[in-house]
N, C-alpha and C positions, 0 to 999 in steps of 0.2 A: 726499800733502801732505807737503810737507818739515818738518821737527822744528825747531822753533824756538830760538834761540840759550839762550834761560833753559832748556829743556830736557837741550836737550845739556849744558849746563853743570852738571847734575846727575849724568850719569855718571862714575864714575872714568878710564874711557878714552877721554874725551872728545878730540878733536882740536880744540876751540874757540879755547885757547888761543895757537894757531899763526896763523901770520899770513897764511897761504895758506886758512884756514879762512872767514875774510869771506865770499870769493867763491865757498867750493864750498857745494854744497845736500848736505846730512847728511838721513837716513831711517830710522824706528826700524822695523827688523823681528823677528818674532820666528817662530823656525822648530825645528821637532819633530826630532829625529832620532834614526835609525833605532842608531845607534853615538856613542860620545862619543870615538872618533877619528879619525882619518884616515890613510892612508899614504902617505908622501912620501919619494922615493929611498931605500925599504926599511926606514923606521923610521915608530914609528906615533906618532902626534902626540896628546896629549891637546886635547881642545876644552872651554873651560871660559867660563863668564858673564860678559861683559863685553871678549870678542876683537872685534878688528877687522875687518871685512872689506872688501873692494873687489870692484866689479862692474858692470861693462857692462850694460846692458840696452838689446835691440832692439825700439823696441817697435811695429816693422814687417815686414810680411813684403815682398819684394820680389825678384825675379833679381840673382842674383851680380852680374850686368855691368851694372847699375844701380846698385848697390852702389863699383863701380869706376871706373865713370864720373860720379858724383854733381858731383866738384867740377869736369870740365867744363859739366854740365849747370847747374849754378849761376854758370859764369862767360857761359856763353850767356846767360841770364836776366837780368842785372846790366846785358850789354851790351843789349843784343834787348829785353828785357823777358818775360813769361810768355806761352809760345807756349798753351797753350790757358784765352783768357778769359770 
């Protein structure tokens, strides 16, 4: 369930403010970890309460070359309509 705007608008690092922020959907996660750094191009990064992150999520399994073909398979469909009804 996405975080709602009076939500987010309670954290400090909030991105609500922004105006590209209307249209994206915000998620509050909260995640364990194992080390409070990370290492990037050979320096170690402290991770601390309230960082941002960004992330894809697939939340299908599927063959590569379906994957690659999708937006043919989508302009078929638009034209054609849905081959299996």
């Amino acid at each position: 369930v996405p975080a709602s705007i009076q939500e987010m608008s309670t954290y400090s690092s909030s991105p609500v403010h922004q105006p590209s922020a209307q249209t994206a959907s915000f998620y509050k996660v909260t995640v364990s970890l194992d080390k409070t750094h990370i290492s990037y191009q050979g320096k170690a990064l402290q991770l601390t309460n309230g960082m941002r992150a960004q992330s894809t999520l697939f939340l299908e399994e599927r063959p590569l070359y379906q994957w690659m073909f999708s937006p043919f398979y989508d302009m078929k469909n638009s034209l054609m309509g849905p081959i299996n009804d």
